[in-house]
C-alpha positions, 0 to 999 in steps of 0.5 A, spaced: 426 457 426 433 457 424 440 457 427 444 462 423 451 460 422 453 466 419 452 472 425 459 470 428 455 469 435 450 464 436 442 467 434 436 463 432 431 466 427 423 466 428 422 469 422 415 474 422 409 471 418 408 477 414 409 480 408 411 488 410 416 491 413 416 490 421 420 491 427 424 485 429 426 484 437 432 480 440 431 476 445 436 476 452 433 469 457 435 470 463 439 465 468 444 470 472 450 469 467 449 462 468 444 458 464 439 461 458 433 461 461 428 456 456 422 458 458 425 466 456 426 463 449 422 460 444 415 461 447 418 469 447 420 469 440 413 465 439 408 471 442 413 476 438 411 472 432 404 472 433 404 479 433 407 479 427 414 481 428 420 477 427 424 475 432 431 472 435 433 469 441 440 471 442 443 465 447 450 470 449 457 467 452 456 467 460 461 464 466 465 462 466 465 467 460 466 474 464 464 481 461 466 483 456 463 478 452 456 478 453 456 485 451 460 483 444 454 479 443 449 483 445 452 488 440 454 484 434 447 481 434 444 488 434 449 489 428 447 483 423 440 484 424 440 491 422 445 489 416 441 483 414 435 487 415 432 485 408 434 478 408 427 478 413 422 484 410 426 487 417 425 495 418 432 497 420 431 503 424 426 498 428 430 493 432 428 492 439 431 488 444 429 484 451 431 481 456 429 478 462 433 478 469 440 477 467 438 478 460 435 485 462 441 487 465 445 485 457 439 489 454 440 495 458 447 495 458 447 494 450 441 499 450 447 504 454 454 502 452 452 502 445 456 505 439 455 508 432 459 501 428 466 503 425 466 505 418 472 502 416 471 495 418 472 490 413 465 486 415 460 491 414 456 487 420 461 491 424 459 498 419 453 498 423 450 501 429 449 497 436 444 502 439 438 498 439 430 502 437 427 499 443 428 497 450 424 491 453 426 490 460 422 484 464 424 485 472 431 487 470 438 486 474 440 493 473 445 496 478 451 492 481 451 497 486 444 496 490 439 492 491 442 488 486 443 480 484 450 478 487 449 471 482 449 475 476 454 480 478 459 475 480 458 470 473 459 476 469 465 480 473 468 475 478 468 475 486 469 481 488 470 486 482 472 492 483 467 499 485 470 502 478 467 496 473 460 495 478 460 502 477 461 502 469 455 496 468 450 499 473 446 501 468 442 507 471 447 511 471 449 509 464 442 513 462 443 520 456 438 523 452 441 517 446 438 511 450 432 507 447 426 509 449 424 502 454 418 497 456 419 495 464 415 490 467 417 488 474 413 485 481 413 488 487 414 482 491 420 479 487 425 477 493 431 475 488 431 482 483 428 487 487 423 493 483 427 498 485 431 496 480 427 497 474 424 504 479 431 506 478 432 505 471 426 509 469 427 514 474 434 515 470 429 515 463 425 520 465 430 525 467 435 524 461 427 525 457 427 518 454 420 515 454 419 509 458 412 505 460 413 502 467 408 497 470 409 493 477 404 489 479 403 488 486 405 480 487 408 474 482 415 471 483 421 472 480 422 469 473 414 469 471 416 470 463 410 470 460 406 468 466 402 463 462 402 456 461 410 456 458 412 459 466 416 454 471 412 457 476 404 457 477 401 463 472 399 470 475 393 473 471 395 480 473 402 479 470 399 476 464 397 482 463 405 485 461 405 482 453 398 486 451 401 492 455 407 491 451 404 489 445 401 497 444 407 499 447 411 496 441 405 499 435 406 506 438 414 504 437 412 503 429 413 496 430 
């Protein structure tokens, strides 16, 4: 593990255990745009490395930091991982994202309001593209339209923000052929982020013809994690399930 003082925005490396070239994923905890969730961060980036990827934990700006910020921090951390991609046997073309909750909501929106990097730019972080390889969204905020997280959406806009700028980070909307294609998990029984939340940015995927895995199991609280001995609330075995799933997920990705 190791703070990176060079990033220009506040990431943590777990390096991968291999000598190969892998896929590397950048880790968003949940929180609602308030806190970073811990139970989101370290024991994530330490499941990731056991499969032999390198992963960062990316503790982006919240409030009383509003939007834009969080999305800058989610770009410039796609930017320096792809630039110093070699620094950690890292595949550049292999650079994943995942969030849960709030953090999925930044995942998604990084994953649809990405740019192709500014050629001219003195900082050759900022030549690199923000579009991240991979989605991995764990029972996601994803609309500040509908059936959506009013904590997250007020810490990242403000109270009562405007229909334009709701619509503009309601993340199913944002879906082309470009996104990345994506891992969602969520519970039928979440009562603080609802499941059609990620029902909705799946079936926005499916009709830009992006693939996408979804699963969602039948019971477990919001903000499970891995669902195991790491989780503030009580494991649910069938949602402990989601990290093998995704573990096969992310090798047929290439990672």
């Amino acid at each position: 593990m190791e703070k990176l003082q060079d990033a220009g925005v506040d990431l943590t490396v777990f390096p991968g255990p291999g000598k190969e070239r892998r896929g590397a994923v950048i880790i968003c905890p949940g929180g609602g745009y308030e806190i970073h969730a811990p139970h989101e961060a370290e024991p994530v980036a330490e499941w990731l490395n056991r499969q032999g990827l390198t992963a960062f934990i990316l503790r982006y700006r919240f409030a009383p930091h509003r939007h834009p910020a969080p999305l800058e921090d989610a770009a410039r951390a796609v930017r320096y991982v792809r630039c110093h991609a070699a620094r950690w046997k890292v595949d550049p073309q292999h650079i994943g994202i995942l969030g849960f909750s709030a953090g999925g909501h930044l995942a998604a929106t990084i994953g649809t309001h990405f740019d192709a990097g500014q050629a001219t730019a003195s900082d050759p972080v900022e030549r690199m593209s923000s579009r991240p390889d991979a989605l991995i969204l764990c029972y996601p905020v994803i609309s500040l339209l509908k059936f959506g997280h009013v904590g997250s959406m007020e810490n990242l806009l403000g109270p009562n923000p405007p229909e334009e700028l709701r619509r503009e980070l309601s993340n199913d909307l944002r879906v082309t052929a470009a996104t990345p294609p994506a891992f969602l998990w969520h519970t039928a029984s979440d009562e603080t982020v609802p499941v059609e939340q990620s029902l909705m940015f799946a079936e926005a995927l499916g009709k830009s013809g992006v693939s996408f895995e979804l699963h969602v199991f039948p019971s477990g609280q919001h903000g499970l994690g891995l669902s195991d001995a790491t989780s503030l609330f009580k494991p649910v075995a069938a949602v402990a399930q989601w990290t093998k799933l995704c573990e096969v997920w992310l090798k047929g990705q290439g990672f």
